[in-house]
C-alpha positions as CSV (number, residue, x, y, z in Angstrom):
1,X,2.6,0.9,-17.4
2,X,1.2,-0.2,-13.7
3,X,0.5,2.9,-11.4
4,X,1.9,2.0,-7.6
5,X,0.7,4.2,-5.0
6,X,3.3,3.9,-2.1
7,X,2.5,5.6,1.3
8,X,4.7,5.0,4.3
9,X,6.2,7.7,6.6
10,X,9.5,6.2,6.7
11,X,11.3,7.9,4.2
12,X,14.4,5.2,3.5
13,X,11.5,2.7,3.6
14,X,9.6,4.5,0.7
15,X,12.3,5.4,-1.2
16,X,13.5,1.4,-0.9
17,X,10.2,0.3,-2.5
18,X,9.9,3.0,-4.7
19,X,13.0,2.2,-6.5
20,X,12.3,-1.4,-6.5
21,X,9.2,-1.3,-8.2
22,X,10.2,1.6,-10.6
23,X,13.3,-0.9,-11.6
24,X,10.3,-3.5,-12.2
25,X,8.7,-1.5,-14.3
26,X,6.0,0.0,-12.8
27,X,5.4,3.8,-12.3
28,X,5.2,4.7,-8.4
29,X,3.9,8.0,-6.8
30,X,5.2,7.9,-2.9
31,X,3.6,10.2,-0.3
32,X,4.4,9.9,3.1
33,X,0.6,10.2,5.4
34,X,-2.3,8.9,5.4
35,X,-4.3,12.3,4.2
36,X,-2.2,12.2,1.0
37,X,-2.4,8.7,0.4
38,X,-6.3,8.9,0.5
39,X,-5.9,12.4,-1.6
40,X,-4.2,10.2,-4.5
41,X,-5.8,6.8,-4.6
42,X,-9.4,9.1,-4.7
43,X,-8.3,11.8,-7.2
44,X,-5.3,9.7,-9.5
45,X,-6.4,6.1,-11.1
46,X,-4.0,3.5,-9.4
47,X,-3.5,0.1,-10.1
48,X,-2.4,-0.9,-6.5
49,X,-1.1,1.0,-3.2
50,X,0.9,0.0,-0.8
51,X,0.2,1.7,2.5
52,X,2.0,1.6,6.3
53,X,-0.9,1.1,8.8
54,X,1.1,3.5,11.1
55,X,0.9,6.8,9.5
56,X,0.6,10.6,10.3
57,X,-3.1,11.6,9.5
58,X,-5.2,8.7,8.9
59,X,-3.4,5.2,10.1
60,X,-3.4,2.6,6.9
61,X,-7.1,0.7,8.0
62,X,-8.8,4.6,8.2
63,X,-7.1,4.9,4.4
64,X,-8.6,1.4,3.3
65,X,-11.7,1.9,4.6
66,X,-12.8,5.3,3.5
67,X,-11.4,4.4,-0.1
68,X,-13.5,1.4,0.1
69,X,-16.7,3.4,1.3
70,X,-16.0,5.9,-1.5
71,X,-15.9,2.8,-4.1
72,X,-12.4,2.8,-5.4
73,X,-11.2,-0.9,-6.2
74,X,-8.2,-1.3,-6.9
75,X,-5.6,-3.8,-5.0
76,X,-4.2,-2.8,-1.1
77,X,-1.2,-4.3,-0.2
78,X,-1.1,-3.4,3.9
79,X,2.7,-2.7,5.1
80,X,3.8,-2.7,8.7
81,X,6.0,-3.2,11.6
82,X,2.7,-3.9,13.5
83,X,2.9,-7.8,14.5
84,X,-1.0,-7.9,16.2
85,X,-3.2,-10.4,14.9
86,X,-6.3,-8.8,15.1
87,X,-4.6,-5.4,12.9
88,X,-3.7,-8.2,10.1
89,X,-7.0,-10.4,10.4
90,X,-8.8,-6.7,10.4
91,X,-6.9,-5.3,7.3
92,X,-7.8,-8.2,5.2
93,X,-11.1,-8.5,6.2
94,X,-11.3,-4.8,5.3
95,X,-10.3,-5.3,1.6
96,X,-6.5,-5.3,1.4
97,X,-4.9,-8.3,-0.6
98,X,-1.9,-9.0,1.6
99,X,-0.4,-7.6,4.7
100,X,3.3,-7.8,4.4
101,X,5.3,-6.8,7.8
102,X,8.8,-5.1,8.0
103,X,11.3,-6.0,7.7
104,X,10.9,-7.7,4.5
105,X,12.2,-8.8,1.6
106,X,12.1,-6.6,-1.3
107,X,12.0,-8.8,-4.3
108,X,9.2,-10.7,-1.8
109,X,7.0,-7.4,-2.1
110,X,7.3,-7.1,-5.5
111,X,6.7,-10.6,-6.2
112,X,3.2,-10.4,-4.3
113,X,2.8,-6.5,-5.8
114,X,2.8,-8.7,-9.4
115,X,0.7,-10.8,-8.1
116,X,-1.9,-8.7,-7.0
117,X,-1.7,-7.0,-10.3
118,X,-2.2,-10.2,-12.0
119,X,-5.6,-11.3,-9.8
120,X,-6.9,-8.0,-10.9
């Protein structure tokens, strides 16, 4: 079974995607900051995470990055109300595989979460 990190602040938002992928299949761990998120995707092995850009602690990019600097590989989906070009153009050029913006559709997400998983 996939592990999904999910880290987003908004509570109905994580527990929307959570249950979505967990009805997919996949086993999800939600956290709600960007301190936790790094705490997990350094410490547990994930397949993929899904993070908010605009978290509590570390924003989504200061997640990405420092996972990347510590050598973890594993698939970033970016999530977030943030509609700037340069934060999307920035994300991927940073290593995630998608940015997806709210609102959004939820089989949409976990079409490109099996996606992601598949390019892996």
């Amino acid at each position: 079974m996939k592990r999904i990190l999910v880290a987003d602040d908004s509570e109905t938002v994580s527990m929307l995607v959570s249950t979505a992928l967990a009805n997919a299949g996949y086993s999800v761990t939600t956290v709600d900051n960007g301190m936790a998120a790094f705490s997990v995707g350094s410490e547990q092995d994930i397949d993929l995470a899904i993070i908010d850009q605009l978290m509590p602690g570390l924003l989504g990019m200061e997640v990405l990055e420092k996972w990347k600097s510590d050598g973890r590989d594993f698939p970033v989906i970016m999530l977030s109300s943030v509609n700037d070009e340069t934060t999307i153009v920035d994300s991927l050029r940073m290593g995630a595989v998608d940015f997806v913006r709210k609102p959004f559709l939820v089989k949409e997400l976990t079409a490109r979460v099996s996606l992601a998983l598949q390019r892996r």
